[in-house]
Backbone as a ProteinNet text record, in pm:
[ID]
protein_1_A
[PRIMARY]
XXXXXXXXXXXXXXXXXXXXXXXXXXXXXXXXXXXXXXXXXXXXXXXXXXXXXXXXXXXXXXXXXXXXXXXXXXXXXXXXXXXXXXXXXXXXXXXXXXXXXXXXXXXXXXXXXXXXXXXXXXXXXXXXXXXXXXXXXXXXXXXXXXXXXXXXXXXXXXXXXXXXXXXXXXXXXXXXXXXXXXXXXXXXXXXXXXXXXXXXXXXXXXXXXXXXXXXXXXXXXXXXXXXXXXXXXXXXXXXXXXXXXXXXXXXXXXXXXXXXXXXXXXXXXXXXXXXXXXXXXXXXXXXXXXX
[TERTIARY]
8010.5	7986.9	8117.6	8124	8255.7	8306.8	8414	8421.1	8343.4	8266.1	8153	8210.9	8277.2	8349.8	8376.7	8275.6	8324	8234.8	8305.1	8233.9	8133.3	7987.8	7993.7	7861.5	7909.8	7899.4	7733.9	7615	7510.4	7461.7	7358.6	7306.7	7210.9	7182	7090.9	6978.8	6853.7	6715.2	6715.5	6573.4	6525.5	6539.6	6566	6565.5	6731.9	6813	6940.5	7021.1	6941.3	7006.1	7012.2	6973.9	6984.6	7077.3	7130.6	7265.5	7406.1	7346.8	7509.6	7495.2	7564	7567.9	7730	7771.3	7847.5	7806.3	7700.3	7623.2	7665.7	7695.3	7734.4	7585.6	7645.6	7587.8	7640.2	7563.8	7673	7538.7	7552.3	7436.6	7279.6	7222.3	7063.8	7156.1	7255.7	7290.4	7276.9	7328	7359.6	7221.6	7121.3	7023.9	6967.7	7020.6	6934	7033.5	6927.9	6998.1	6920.9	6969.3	6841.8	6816.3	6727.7	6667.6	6762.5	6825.6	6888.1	6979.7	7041.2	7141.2	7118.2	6986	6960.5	6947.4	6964.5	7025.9	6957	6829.8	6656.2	6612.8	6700.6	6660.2	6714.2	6809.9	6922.6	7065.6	7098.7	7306.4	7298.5	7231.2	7280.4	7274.5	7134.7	7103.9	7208.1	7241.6	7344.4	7490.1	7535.2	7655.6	7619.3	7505.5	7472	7513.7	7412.7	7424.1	7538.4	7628	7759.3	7875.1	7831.6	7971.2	7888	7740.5	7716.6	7708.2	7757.8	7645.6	7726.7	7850.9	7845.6	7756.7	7604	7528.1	7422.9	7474.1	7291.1	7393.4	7350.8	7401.5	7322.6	7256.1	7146.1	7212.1	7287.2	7312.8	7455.6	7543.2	7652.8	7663.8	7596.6	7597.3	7524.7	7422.3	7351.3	7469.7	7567.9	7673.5	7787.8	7798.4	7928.1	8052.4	7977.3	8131.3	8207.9	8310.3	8397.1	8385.1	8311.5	8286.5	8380.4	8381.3	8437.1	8531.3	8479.2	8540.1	8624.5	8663.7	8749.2	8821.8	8819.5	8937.7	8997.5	8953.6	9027.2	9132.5	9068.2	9120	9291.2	9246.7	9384	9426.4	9420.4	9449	9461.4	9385.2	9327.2	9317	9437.4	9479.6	9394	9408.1	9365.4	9326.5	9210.6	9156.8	9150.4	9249.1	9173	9155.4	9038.9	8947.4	8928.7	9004.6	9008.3	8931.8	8778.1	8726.1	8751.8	8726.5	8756.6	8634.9	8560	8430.1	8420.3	8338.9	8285.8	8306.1	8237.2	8248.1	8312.9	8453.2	8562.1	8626.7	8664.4	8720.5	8646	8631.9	8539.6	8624.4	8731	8806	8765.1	8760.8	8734.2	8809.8	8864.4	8969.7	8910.8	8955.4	8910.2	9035.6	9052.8	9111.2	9045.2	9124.3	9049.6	9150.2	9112.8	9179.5	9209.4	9288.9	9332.4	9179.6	9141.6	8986	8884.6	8927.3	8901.7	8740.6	8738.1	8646.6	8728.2	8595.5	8677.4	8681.2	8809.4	8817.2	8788.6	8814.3	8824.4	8747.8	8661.4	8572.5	8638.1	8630	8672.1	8623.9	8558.5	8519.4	8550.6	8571.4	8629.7	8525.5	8499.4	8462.2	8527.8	8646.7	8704.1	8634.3	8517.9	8435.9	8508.8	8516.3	8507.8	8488.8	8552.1	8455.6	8389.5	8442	8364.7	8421.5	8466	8540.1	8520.4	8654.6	8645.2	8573.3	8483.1	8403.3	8388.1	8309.4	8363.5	8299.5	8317.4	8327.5	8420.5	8437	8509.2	8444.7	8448.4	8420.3	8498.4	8553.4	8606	8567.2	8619.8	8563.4	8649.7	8592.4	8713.4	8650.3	8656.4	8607.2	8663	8579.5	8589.7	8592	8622.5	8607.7	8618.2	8547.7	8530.7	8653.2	8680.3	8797.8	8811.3	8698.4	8751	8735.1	8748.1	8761.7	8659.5	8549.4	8420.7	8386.3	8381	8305.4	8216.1	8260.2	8164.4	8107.5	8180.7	8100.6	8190.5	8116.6	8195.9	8116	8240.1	8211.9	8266.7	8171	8167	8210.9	8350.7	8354.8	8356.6	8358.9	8416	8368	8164.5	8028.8	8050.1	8096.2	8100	7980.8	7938.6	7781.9	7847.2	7828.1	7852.5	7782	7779.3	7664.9	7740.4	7651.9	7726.3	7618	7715.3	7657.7	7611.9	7518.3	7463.5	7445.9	7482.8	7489.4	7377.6	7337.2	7284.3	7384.7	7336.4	7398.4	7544.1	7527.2	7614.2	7703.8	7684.9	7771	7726.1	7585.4	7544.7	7498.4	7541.6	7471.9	7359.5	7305.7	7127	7073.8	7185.5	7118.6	7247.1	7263	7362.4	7314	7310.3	7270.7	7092.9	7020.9	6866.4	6853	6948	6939.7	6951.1	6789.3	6838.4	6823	6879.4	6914.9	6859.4	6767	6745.2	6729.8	6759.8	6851.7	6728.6	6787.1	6689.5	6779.7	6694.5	6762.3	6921.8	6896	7029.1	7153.5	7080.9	7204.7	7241.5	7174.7	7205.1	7060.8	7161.8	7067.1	6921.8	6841.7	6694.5	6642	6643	6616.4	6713.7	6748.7	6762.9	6702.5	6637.7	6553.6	6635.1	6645.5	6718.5	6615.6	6535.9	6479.1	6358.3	6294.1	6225.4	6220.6	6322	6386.3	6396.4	6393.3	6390.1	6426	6573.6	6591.7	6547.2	6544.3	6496	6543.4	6590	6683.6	6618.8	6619	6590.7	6721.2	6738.7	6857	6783.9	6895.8	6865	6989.9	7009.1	7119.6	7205.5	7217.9	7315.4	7341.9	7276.6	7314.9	7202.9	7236	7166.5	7091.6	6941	6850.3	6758.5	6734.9	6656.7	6644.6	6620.5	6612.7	6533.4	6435.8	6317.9	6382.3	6369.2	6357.1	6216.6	6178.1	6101.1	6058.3	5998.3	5954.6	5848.5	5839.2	5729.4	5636.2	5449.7	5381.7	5365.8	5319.1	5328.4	5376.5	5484.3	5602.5	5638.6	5648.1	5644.9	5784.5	5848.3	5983.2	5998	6087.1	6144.6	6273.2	6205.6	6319.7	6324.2	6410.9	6406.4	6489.5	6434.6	6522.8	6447.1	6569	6489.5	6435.6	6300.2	6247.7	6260.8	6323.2	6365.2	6441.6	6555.2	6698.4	6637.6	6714.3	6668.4	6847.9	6932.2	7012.4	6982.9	7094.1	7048.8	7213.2	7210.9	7326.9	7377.5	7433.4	7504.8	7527.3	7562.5	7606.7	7725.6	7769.6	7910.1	7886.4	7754.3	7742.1	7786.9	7815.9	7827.5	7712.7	7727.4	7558.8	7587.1	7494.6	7519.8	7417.9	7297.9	7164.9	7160.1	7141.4	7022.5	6953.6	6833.5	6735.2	6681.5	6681.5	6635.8	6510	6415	6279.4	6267.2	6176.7	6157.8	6167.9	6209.6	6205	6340.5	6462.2	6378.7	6408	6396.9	6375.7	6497.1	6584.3	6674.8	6742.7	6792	6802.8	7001.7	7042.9	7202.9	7257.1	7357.6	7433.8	7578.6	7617.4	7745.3	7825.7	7995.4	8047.8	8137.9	8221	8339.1	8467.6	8534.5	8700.4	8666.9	8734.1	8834.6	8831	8891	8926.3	8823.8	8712.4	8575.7	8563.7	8646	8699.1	8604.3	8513	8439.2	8471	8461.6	8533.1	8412	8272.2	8220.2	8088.9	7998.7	7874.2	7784.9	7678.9	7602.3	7450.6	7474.3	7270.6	7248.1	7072.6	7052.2	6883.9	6881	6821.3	6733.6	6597.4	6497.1	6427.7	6402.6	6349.4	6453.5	6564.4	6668.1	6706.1	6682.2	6758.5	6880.1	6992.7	7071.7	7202.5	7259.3	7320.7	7451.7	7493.4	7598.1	7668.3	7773.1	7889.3	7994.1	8012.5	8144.9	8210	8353	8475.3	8526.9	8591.9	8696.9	8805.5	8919.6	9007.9	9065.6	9143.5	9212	9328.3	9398	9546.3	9542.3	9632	9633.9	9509.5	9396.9	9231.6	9172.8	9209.8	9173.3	9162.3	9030.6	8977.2	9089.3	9132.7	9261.4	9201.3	9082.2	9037.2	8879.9	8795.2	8726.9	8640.1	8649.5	8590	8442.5	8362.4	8190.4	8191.9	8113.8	8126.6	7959.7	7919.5	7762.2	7728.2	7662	7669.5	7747.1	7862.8	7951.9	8106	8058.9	8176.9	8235.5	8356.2	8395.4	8347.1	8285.4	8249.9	8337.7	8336	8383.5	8509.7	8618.2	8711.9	8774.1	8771.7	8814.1	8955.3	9023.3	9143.3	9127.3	9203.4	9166.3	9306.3	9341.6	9519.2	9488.5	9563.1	9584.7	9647.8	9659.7	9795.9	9788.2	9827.6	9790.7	9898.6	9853.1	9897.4	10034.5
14449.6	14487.5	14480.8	14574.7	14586.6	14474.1	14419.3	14294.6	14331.5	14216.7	14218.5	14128.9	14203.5	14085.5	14192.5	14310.7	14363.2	14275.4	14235	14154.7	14259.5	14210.4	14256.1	14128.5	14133.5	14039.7	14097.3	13966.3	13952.7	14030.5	14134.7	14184.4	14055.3	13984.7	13896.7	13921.9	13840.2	13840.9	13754.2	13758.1	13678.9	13564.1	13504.9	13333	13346.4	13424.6	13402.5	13427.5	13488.5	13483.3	13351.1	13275.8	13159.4	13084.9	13090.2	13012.9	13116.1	13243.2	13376.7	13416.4	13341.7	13435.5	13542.3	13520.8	13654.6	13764.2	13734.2	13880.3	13968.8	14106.9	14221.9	14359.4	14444.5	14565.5	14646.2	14625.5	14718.2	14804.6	14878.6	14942.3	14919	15032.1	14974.9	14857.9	14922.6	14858.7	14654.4	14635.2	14499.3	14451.7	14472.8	14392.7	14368.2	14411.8	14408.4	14232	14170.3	14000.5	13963.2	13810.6	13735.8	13633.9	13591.1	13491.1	13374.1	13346.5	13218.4	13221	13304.6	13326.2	13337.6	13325.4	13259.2	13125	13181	13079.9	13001.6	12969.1	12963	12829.4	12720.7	12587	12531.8	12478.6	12441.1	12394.4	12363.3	12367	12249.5	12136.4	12131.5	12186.8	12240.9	12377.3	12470.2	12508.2	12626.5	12570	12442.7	12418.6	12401.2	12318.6	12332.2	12457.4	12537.2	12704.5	12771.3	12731.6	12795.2	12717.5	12602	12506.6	12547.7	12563.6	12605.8	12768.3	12831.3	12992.5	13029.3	12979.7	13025.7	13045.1	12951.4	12875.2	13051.9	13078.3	13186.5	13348.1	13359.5	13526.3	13593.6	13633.3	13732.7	13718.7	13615.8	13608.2	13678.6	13699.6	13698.6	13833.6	13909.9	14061	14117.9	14066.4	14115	14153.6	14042.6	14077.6	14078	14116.4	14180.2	14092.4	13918.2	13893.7	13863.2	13847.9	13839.2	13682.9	13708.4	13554.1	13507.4	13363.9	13258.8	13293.9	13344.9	13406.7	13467.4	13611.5	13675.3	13584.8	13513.7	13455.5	13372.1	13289	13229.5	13311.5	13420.2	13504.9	13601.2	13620.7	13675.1	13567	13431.7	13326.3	13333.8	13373	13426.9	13245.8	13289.6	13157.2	13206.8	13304.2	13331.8	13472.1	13510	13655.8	13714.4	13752.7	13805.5	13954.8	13995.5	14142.6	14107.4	14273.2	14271.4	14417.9	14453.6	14532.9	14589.4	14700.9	14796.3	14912.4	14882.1	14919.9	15014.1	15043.2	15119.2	14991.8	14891.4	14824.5	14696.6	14661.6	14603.7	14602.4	14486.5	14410.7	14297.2	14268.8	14160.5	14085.8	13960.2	13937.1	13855.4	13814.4	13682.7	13649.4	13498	13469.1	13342.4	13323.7	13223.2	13200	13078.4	13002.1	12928.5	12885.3	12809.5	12754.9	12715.9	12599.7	12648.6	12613.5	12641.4	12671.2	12563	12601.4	12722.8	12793.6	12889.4	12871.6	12747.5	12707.5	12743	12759.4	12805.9	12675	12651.6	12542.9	12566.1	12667.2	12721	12829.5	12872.5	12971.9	13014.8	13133.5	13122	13309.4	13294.7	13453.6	13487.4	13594.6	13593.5	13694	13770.1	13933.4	13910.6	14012.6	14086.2	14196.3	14202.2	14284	14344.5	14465.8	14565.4	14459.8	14434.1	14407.7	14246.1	14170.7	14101.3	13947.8	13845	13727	13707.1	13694.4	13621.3	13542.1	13513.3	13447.3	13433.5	13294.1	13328.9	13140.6	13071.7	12972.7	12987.3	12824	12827.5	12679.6	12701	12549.6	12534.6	12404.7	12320.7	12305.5	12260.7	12189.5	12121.8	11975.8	11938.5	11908	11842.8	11856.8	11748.3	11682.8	11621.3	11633.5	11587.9	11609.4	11535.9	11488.6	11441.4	11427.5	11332.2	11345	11459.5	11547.9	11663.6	11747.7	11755.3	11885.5	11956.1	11874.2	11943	11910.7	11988.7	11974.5	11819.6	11754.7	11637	11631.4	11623	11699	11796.7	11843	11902.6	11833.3	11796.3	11770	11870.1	11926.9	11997.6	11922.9	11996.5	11901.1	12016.8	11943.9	11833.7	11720.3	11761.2	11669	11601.1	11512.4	11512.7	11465.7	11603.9	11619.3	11583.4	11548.6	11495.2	11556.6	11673.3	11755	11689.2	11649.9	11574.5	11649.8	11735.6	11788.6	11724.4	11756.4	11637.9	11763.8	11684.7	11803	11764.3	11873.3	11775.3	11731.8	11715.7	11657	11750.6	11892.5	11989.4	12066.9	11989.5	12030.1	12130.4	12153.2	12245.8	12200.3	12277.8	12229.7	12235.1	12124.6	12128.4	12105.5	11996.1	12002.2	11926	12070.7	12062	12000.7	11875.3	11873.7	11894	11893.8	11923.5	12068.2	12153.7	12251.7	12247.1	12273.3	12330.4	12389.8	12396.5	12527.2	12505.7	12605.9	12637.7	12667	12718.5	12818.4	12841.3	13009.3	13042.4	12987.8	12977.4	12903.5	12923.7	13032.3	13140.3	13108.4	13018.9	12897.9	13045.8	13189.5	13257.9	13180.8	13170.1	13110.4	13160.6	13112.7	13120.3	13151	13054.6	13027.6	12918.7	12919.5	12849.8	12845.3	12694.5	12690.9	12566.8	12649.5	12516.2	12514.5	12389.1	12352.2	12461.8	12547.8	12641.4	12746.6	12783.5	12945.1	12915.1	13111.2	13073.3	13177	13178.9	13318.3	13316.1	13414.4	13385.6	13556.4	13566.5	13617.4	13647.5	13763	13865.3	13947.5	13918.6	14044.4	14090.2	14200.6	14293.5	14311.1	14265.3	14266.7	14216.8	14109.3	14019.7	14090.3	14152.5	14209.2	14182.4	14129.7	14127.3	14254.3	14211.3	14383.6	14313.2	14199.1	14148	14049.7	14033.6	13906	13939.5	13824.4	13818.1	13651.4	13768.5	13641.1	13587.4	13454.4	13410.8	13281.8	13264.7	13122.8	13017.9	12908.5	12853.1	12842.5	12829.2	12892.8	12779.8	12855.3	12764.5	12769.4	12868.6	12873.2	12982.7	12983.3	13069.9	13114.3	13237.2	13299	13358.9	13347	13402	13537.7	13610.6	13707.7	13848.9	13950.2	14069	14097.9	14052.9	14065.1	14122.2	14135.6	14164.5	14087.2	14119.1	14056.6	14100.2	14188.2	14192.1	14301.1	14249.9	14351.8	14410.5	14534.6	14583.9	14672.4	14638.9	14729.1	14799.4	14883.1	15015.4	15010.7	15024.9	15074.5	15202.5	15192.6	15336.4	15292.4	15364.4	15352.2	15218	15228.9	15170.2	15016.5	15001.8	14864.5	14852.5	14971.6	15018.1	14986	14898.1	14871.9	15051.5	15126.4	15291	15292.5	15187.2	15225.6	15098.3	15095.4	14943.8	15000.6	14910.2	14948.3	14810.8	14789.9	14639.8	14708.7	14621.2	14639.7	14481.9	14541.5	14495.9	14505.6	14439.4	14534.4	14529.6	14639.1	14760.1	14797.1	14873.5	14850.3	15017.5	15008	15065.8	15102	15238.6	15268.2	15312.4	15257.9	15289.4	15315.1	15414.2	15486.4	15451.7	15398.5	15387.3	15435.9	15456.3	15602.6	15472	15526.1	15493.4	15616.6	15525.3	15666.3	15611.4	15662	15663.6	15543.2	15480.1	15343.8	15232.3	15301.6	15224.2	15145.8	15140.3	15113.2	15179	15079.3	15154.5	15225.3	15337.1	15423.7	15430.7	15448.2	15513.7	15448.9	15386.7	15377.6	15477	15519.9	15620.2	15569.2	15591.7	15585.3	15602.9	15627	15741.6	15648.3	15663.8	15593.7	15702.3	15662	15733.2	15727	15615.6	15555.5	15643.1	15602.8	15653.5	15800.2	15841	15967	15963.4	15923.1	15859.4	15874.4	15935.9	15920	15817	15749	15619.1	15661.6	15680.7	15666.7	15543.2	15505.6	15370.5	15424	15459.2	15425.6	15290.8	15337.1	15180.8	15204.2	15167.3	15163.8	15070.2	15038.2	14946.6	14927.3	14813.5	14799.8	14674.1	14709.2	14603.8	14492.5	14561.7	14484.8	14427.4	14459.5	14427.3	14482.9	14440.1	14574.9	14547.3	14657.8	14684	14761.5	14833.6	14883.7	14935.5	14945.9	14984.5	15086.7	15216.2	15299.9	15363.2	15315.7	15358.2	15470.8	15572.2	15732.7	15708.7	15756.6	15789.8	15915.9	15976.4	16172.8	16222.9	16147.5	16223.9	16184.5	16129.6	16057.8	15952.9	15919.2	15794.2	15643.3	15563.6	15483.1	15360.5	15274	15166.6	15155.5	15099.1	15051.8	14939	14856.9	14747	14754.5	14632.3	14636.4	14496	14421.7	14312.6	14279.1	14162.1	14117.3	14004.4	13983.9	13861.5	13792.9	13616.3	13543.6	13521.7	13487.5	13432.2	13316.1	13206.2	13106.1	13180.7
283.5	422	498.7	603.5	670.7	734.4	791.8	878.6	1003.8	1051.5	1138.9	1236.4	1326.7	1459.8	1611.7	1587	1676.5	1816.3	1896.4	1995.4	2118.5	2075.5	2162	2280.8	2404.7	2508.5	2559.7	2507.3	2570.2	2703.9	2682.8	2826.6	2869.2	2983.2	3035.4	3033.3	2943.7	2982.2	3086	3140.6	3206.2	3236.2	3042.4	3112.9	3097.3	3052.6	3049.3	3144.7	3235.9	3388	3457.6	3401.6	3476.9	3453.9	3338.7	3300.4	3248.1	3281.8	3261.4	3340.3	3524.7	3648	3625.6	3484.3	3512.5	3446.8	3394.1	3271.2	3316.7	3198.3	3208.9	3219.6	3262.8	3285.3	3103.9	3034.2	2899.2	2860.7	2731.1	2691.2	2643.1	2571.6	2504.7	2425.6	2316.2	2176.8	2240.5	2355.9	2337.3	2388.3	2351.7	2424.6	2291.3	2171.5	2040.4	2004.3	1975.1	1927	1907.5	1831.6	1765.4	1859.1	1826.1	1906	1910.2	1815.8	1788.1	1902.1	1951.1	1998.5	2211.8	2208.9	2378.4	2400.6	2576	2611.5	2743	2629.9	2754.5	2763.3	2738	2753.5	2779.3	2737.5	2806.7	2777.6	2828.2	2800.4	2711.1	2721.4	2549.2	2421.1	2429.9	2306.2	2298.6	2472.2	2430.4	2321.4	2382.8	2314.6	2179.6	2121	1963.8	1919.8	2026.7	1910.9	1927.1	1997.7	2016.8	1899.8	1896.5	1776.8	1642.3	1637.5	1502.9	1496.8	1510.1	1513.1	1368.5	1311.5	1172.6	1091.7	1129.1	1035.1	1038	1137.8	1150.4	1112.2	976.8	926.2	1051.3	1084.7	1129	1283	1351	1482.7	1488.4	1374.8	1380.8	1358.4	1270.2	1258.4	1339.3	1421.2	1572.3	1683.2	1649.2	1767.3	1732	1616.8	1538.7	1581.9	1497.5	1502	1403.2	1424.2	1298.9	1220.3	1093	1005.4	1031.5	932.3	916.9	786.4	700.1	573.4	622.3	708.6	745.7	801	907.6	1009.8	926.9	814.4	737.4	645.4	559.3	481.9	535.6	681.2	765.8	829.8	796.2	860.7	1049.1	1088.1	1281.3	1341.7	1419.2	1483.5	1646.1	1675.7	1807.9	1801.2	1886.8	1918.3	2093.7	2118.6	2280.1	2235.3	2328	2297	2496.8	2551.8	2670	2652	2707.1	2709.1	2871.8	2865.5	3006.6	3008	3099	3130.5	3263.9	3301.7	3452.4	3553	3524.2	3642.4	3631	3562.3	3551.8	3439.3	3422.7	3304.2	3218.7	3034.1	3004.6	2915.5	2945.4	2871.8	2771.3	2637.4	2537.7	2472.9	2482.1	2436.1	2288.2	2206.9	2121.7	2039.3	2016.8	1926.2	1785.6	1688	1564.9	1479.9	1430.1	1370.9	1205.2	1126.3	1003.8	869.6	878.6	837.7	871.4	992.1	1045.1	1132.2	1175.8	1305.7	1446.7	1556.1	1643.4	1725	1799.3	1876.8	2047.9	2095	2207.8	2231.3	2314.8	2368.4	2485.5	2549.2	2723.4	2725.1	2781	2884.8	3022.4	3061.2	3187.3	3206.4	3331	3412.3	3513.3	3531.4	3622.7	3653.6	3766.6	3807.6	3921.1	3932.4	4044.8	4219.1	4290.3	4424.5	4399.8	4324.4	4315.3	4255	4261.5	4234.7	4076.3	4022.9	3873.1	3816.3	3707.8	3716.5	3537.9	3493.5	3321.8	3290.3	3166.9	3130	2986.5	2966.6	2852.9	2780.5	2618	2587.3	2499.8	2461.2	2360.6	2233.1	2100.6	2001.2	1950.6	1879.6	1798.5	1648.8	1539.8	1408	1314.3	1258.3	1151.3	1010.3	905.4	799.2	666.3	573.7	439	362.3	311.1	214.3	157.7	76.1	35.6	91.1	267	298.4	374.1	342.9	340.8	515.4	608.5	747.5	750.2	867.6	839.8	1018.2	1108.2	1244.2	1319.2	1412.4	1536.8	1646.9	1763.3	1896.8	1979.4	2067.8	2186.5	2297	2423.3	2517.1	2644.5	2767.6	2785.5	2782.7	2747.2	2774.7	2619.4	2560	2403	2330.6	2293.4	2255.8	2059	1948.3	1838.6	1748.2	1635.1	1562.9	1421	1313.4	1240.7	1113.5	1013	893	782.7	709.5	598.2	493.7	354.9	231.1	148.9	39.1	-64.7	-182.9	-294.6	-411.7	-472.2	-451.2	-503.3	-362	-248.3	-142.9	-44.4	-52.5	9.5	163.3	234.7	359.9	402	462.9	446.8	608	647.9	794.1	892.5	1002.1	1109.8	1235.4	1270.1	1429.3	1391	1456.6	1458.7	1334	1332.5	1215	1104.4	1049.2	881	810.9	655.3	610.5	458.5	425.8	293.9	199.7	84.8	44.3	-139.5	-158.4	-295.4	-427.2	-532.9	-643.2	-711.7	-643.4	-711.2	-597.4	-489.9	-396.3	-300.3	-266.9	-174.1	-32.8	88.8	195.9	214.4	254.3	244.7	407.9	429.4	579.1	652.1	789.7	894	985.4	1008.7	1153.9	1240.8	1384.1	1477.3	1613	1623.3	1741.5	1681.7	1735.1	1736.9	1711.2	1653.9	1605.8	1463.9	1416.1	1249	1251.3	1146.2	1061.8	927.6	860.1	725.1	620.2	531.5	473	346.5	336.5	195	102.7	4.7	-55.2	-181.4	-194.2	-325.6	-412	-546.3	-585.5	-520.2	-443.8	-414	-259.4	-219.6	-44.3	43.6	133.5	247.1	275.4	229.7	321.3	433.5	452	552.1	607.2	729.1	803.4	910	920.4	1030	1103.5	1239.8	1366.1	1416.5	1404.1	1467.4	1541.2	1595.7	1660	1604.8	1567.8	1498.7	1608.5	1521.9	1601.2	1776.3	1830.6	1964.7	2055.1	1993.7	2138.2	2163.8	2308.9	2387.3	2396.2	2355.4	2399.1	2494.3	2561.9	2701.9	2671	2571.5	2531.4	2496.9	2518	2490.8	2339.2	2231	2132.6	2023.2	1933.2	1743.1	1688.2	1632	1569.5	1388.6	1373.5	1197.9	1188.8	1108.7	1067	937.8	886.5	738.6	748	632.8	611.7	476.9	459.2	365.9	296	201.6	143.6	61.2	62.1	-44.2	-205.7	-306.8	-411.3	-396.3	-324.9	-304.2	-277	-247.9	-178.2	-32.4	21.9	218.5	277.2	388.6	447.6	544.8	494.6	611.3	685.8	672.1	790.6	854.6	984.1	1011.8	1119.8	1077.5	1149.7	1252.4	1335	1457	1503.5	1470.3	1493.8	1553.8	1766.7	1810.4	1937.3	2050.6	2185.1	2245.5	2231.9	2193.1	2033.7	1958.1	1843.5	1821	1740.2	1701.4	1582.7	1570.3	1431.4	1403.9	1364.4	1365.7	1215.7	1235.7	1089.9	1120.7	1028.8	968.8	887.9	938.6	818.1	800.7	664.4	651.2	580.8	617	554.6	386	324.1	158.2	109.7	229.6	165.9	203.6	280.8	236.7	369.3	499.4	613.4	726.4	759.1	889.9	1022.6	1030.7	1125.9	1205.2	1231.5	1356.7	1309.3	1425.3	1430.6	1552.3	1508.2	1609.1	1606.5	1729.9	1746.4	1895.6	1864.3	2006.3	2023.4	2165.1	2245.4	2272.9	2250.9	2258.7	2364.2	2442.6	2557.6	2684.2	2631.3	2773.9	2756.8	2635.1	2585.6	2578.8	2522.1	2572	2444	2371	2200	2250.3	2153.6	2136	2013.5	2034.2	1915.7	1951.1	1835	1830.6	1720.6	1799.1	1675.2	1682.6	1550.6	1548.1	1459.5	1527.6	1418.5	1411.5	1305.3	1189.6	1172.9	1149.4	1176.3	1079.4	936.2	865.4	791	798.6	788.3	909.9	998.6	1170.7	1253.9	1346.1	1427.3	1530.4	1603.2	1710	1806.5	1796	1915.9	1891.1	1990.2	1976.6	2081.9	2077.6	2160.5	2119.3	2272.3	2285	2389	2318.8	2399.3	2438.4	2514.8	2620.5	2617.5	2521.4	2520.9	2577.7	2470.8	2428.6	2524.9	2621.4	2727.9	2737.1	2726.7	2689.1	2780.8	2820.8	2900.1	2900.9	2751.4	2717.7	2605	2643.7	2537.1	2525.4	2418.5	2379.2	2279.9	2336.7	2265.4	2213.1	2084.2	2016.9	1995.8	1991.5	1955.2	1922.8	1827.2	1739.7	1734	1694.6	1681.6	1506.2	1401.7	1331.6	1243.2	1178.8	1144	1048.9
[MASK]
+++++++++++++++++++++++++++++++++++++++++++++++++++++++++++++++++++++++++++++++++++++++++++++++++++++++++++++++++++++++++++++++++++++++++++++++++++++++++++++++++++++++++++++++++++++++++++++++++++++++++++++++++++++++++++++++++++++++++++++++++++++++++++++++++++++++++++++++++++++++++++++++++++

């Protein structure tokens, strides 16, 4: 699968207006997310799910960000992605550490008419003689999430989250607090993941409730489909060298077609332009520091 880091910044439900007074105005595409990934109870949940979200595959390709595998692999000391929109500027800045955790969060909106406005959070991290993650603390409130393995090193449970995995040691499920992803493959690829809530509880959310990708001969994820509200169908190309150049999909509700390019600089996204039938609306630029 292509590197999955194209950022893209939460539209506000209901209950997430209450704690993102800088939410953005962006397209259908960003309202498609998993559940794991709101922000409807409260700021300590949020900081859990923000120092763990490596843990949730299904949250991270909802909002295209760039793994943990990649930032280590190009050794990514720092990422700012300064998007330029209709109605300002959406800056994100992040830092991480050699292990390739992120230490630093910080968002800005430079809105049109309207005062700067943004948060940022901290992390710092522990670790096992060999290496192995042993907690992260969130600050400046120092909240303490402390990882537990089983016998062969596998991670089983982060903070209130845990994780459990099919014999063949590819992940199974993760459930944190009340949320559950849960994970299907075929020949070793990701084709599915269902979002849900255990029974009882009530969600406060406009999101996906189950991913399905599609591949090519090649092992290219070229379809996904997000079923749920609203429920969406997107195609993926790539060039020669197997390098994702353009995602498209069209909004049926709004009438509405979406193309995303992207191009590439050295194995790293460097920009990214979203056209609106056919008109350019949104562009993102991405710059790097690295170790």
């Amino acid at each position: 699968m292509a590197l999955q880091y194209f950022r893209a910044i939460l539209k506000p439900t209901l209950c997430a207006l209450v704690l993102l007074p800088f939410a953005r105005q962006l397209p259908a595409e960003t309202l498609v997310k998993s559940a794991l990934s709101f922000w409807s109870t409260s700021a300590d949940r949020y900081e859990q799910v923000e120092a763990l979200e490596d843990l949730f595959i299904g949250n991270r390709i909802l909002l295209e960000q760039m793994s943990i595998v990649d930032i280590k692999r190009h050794q990514i000391k720092a990422i700012r992605s300064v998007e330029e929109a209709p109605n300002g500027k959406y800056i994100v800045t992040e830092r991480f550490n050699e292990q390739g955790y992120a230490t630093y969060r910080e968002m800005k909106n430079q809105l049109h008419n309207r005062p700067e406005s943004g948060y940022s959070s901290s992390f710092t991290y522990t670790y096992h003689p060999d290496g192995v993650l042993a907690t992260v603390s969130s600050e400046p409130d120092i909240k303490t999430i402390a990882f537990k393995y089983d016998s062969q090193r596998k991670l089983k449970k982060a903070g209130t989250y845990q994780l459990d995995y099919y014999t063949n040691g590819l992940l199974k499920k993760v459930q944190g607090g009340d949320q559950i992803e849960q994970y299907e493959y075929r020949n070793g690829l990701l084709t599915r993941i269902q979002f849900s809530s255990r029974p009882g509880v009530v969600a406060c959310d406009m999101g996906t409730e189950e991913w399905l990708g599609y591949y090519n001969a090649e092992g290219q994820l070229v379809k996904v489909e997000h079923k749920g509200i609203p429920s969406q169908v997107y195609s993926l190309t790539y060039d020669k060298a197997g390098v994702l150049t353009q995602k498209t999909w069209y909004d049926e509700l709004r009438q509405v077609s979406y193309e995303k390019s992207y191009t590439f600089e050295s194995g790293l996204l460097v920009k990214a332009i979203l056209k609106t039938n056919g008109i350019v609306t949104n562009t993102t630029s991405y710059h790097y520091e690295q170790y």
